[in-house]
mmCIF file of the C-alpha atoms, coordinates in Angstrom:
data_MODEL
# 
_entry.id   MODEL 
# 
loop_
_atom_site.group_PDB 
_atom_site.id 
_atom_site.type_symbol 
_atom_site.label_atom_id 
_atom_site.label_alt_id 
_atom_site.label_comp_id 
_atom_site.label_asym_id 
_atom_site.label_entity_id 
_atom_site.label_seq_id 
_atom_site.pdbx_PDB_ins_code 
_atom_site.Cartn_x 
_atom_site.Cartn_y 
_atom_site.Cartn_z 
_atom_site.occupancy 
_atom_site.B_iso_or_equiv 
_atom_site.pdbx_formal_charge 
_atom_site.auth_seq_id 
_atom_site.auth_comp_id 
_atom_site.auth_asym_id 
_atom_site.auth_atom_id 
_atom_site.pdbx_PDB_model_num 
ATOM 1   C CA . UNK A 1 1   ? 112.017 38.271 -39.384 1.00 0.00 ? 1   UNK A CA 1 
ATOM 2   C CA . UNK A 1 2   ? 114.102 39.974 -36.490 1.00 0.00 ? 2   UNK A CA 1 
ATOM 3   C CA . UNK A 1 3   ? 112.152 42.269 -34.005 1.00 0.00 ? 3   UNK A CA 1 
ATOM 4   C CA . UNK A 1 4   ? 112.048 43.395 -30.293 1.00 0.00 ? 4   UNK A CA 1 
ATOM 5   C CA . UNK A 1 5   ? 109.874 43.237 -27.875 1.00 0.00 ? 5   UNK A CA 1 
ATOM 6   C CA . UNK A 1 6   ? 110.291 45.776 -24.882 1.00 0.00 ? 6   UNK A CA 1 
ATOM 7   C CA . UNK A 1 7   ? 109.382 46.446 -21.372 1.00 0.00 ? 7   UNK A CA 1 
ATOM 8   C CA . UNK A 1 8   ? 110.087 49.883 -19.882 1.00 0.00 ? 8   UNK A CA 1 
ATOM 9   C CA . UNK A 1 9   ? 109.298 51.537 -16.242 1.00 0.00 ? 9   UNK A CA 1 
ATOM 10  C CA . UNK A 1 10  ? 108.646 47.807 -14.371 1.00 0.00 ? 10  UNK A CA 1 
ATOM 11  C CA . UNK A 1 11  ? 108.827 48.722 -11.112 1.00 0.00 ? 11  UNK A CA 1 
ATOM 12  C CA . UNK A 1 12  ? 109.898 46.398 -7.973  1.00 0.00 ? 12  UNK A CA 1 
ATOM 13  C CA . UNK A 1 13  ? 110.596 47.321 -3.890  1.00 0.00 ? 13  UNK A CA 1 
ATOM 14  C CA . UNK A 1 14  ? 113.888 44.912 -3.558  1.00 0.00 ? 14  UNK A CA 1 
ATOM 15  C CA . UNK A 1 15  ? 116.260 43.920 -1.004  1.00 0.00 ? 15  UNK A CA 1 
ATOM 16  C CA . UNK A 1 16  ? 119.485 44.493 -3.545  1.00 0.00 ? 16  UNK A CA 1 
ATOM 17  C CA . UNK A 1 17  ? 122.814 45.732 -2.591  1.00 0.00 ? 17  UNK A CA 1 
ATOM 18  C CA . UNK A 1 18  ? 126.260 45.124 -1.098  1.00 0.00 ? 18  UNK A CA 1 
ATOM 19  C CA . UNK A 1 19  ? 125.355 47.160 2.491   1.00 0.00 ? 19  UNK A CA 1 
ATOM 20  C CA . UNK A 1 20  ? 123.520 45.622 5.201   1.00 0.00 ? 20  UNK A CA 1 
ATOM 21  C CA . UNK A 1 21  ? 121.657 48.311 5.280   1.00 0.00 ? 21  UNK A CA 1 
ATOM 22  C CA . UNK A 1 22  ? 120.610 48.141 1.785   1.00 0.00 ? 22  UNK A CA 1 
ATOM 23  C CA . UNK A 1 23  ? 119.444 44.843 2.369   1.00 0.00 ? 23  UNK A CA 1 
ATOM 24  C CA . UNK A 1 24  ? 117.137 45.330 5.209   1.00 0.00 ? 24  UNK A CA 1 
ATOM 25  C CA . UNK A 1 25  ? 115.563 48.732 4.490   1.00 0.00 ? 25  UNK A CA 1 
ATOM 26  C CA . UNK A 1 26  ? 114.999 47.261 0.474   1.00 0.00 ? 26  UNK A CA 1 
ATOM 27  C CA . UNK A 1 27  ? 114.884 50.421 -2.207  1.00 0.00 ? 27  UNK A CA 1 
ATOM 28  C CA . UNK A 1 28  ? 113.205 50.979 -5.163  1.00 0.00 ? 28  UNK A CA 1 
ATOM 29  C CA . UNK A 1 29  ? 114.252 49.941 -8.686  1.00 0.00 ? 29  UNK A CA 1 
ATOM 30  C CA . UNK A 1 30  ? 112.938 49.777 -12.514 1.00 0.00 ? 30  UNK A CA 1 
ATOM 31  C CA . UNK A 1 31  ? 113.554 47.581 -14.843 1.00 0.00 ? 31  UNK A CA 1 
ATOM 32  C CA . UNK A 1 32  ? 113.644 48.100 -18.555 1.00 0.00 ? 32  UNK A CA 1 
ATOM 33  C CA . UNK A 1 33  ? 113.692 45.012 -21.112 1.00 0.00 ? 33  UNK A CA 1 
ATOM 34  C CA . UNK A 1 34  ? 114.710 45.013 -25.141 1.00 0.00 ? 34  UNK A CA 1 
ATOM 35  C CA . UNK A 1 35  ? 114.608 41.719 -26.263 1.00 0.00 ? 35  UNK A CA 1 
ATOM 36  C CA . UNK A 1 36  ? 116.005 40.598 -29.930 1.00 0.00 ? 36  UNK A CA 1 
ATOM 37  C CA . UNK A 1 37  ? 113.639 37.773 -31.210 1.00 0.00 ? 37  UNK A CA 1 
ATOM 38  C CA . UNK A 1 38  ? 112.779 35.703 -34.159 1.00 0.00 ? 38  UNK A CA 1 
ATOM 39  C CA . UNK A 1 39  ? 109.180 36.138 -35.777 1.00 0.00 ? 39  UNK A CA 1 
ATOM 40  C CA . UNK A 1 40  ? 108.831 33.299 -37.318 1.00 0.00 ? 40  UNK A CA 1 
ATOM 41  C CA . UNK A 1 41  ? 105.041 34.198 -38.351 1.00 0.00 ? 41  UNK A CA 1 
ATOM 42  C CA . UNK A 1 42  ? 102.632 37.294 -38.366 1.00 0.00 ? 42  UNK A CA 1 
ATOM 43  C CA . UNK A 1 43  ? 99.352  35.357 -37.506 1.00 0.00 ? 43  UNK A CA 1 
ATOM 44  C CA . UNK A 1 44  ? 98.467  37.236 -34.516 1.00 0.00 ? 44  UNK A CA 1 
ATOM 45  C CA . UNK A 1 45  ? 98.848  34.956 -32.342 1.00 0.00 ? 45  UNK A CA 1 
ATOM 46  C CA . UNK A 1 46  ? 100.141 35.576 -28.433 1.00 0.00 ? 46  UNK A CA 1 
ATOM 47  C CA . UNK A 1 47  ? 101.951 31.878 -29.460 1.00 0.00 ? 47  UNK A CA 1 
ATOM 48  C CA . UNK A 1 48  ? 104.355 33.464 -31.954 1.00 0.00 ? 48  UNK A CA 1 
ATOM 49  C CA . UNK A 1 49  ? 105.381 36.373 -30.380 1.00 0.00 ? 49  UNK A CA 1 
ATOM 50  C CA . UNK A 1 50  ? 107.359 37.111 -26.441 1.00 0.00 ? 50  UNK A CA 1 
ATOM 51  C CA . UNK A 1 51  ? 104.239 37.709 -24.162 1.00 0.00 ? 51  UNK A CA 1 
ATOM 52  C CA . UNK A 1 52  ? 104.843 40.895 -22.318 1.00 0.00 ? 52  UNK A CA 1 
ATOM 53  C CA . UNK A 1 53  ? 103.554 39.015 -19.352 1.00 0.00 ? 53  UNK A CA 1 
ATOM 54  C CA . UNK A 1 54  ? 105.741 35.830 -18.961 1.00 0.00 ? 54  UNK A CA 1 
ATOM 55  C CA . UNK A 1 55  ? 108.649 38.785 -19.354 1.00 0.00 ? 55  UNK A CA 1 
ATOM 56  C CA . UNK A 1 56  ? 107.079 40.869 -16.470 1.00 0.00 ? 56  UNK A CA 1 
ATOM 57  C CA . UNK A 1 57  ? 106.843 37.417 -14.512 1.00 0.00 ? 57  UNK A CA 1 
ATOM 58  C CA . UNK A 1 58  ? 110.261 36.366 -15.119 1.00 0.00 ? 58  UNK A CA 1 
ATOM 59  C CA . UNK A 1 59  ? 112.093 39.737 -14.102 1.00 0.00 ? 59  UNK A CA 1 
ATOM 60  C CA . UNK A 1 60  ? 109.887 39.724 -11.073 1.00 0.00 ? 60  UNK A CA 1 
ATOM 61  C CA . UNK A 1 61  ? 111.259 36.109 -9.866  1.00 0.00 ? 61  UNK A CA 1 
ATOM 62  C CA . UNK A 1 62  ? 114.346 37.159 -10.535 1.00 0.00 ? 62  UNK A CA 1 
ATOM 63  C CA . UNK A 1 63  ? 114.090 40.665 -8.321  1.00 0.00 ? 63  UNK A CA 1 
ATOM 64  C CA . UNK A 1 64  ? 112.599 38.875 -5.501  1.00 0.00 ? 64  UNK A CA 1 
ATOM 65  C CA . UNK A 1 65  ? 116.106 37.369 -4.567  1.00 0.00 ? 65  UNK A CA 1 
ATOM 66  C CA . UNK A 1 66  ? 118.186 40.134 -2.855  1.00 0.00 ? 66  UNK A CA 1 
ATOM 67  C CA . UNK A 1 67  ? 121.645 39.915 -4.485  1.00 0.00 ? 67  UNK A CA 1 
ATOM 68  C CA . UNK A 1 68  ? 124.708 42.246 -4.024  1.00 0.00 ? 68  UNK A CA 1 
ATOM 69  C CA . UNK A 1 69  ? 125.369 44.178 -7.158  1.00 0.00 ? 69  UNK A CA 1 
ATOM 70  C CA . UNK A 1 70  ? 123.027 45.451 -10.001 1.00 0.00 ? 70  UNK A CA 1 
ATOM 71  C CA . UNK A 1 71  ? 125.726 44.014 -13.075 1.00 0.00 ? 71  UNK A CA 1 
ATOM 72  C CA . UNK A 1 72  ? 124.872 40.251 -11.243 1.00 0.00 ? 72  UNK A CA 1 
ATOM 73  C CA . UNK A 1 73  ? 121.447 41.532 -10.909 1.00 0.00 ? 73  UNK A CA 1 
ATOM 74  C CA . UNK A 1 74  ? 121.262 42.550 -14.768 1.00 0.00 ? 74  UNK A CA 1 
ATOM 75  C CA . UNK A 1 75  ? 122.880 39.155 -16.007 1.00 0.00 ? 75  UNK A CA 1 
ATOM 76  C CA . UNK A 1 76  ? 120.645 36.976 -13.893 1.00 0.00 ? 76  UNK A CA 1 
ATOM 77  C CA . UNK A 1 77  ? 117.997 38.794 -15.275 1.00 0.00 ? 77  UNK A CA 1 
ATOM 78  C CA . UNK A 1 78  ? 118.905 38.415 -19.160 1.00 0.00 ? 78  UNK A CA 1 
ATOM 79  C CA . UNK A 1 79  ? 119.989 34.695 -18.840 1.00 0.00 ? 79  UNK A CA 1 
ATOM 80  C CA . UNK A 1 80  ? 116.608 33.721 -17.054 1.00 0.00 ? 80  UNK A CA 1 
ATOM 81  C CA . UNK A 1 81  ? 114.923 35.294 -19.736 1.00 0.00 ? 81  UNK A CA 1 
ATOM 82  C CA . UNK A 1 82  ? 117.212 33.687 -22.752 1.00 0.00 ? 82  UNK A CA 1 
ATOM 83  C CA . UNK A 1 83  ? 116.814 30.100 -20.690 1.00 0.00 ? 83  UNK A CA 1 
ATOM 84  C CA . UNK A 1 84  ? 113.166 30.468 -20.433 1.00 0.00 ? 84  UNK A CA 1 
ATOM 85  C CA . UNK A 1 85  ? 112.392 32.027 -24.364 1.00 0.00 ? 85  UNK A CA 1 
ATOM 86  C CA . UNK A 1 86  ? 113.750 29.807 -26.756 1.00 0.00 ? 86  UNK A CA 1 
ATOM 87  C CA . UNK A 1 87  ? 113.034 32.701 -29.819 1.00 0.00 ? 87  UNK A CA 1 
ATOM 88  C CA . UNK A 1 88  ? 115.002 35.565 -27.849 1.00 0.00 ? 88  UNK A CA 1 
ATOM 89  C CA . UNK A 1 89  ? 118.107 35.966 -28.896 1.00 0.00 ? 89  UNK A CA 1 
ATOM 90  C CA . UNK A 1 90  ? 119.418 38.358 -26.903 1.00 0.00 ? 90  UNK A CA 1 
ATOM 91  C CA . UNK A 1 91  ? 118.422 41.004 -23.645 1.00 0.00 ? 91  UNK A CA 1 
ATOM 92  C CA . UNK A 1 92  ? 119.328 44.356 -23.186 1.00 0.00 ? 92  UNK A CA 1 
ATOM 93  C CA . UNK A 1 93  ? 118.638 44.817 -19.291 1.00 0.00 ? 93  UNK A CA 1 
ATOM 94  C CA . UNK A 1 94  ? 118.842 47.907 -17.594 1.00 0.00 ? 94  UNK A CA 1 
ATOM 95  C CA . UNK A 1 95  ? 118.115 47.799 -13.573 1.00 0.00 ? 95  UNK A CA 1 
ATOM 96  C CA . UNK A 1 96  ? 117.734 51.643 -12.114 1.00 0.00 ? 96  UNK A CA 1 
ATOM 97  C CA . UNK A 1 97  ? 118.222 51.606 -8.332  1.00 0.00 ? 97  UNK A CA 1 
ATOM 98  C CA . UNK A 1 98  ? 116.471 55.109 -6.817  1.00 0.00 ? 98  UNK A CA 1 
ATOM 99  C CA . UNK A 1 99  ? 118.291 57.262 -4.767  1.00 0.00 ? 99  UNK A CA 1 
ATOM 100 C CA . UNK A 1 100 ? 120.960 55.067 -4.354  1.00 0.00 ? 100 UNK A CA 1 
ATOM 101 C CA . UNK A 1 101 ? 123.387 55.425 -1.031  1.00 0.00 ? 101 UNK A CA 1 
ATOM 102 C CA . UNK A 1 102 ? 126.342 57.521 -2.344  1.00 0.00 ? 102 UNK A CA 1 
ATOM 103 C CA . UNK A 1 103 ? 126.681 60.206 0.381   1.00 0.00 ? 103 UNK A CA 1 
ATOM 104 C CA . UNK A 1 104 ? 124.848 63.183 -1.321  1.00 0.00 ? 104 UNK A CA 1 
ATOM 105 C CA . UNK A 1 105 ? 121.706 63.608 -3.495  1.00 0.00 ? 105 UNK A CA 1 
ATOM 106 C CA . UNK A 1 106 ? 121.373 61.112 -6.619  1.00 0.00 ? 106 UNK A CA 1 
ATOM 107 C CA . UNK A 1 107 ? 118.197 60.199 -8.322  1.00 0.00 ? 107 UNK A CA 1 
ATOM 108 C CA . UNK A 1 108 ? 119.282 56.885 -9.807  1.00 0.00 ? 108 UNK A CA 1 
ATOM 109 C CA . UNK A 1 109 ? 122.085 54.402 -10.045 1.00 0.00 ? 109 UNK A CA 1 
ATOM 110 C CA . UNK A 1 110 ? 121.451 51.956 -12.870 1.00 0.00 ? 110 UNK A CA 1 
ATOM 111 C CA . UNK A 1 111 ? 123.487 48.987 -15.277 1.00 0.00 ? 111 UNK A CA 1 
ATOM 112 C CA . UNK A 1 112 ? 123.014 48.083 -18.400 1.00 0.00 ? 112 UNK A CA 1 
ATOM 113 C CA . UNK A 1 113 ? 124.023 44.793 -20.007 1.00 0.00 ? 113 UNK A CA 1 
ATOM 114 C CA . UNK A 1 114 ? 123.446 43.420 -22.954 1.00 0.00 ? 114 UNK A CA 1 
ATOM 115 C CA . UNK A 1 115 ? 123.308 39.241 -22.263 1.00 0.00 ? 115 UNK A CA 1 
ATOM 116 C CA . UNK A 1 116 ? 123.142 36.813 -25.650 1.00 0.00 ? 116 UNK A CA 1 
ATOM 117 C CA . UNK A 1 117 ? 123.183 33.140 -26.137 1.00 0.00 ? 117 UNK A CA 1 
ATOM 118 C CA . UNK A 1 118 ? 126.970 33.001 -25.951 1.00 0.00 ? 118 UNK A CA 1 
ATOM 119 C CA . UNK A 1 119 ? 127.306 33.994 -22.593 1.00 0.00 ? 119 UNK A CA 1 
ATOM 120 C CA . UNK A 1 120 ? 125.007 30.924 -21.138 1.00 0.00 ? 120 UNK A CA 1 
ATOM 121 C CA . UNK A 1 121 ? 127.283 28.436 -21.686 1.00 0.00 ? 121 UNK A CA 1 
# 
């Protein structure tokens, strides 16, 4: 049986962005997860199911290495989590970046991608 499992409002101080400055000072960001899997039981068992944690974990390691742009950001993001969860089938990402540096007054910048198994190859 197709489901999701989701992760909304993970929040992260990075070192993201294609400034200098952006990449000393850091910024805040969220991170929201939907991620297509396969049930392949209801037992209740952490086993057959995406653990919320390993997905927290995973988008953490990922956020700790400062890269230029939040679509890279995104992918690297979905792919670690495809590579690593053999039942997801696919990741919607979305990475907000707060108050990003446009010039004037912006609460958020974000991406969303949607990464599936065809794109790891």
């Amino acid at each position: 049986m197709k489901g999701k499992v989701a992760l909304s409002g993970m929040a992260f101080y990075s070192y993201h962005g294609y400034y200098v400055e952006e990449n000393k000072l850091g910024n805040h960001y969220t991170v929201d997860l939907v991620v297509e899997t396969e049930f392949d039981q209801m037992d209740d068992n952490l086993e057959s199911t995406l653990n919320y944690e390993t997905l927290y974990k995973t988008t953490a390691e990922v956020m700790e290495k400062p890269l230029k742009l939040l679509e890279t950001l995104a992918f690297h993001i979905g792919k670690k989590i495809l590579k690593e969860n053999e039942s997801a089938i696919k990741v919607l990402v979305r990475v907000n970046k707060q108050q990003p540096p446009i010039g004037a007054l912006c609460e958020k910048a974000y991406v969303e991608l949607e990464v599936d198994m065809d794109m790891l190859s």
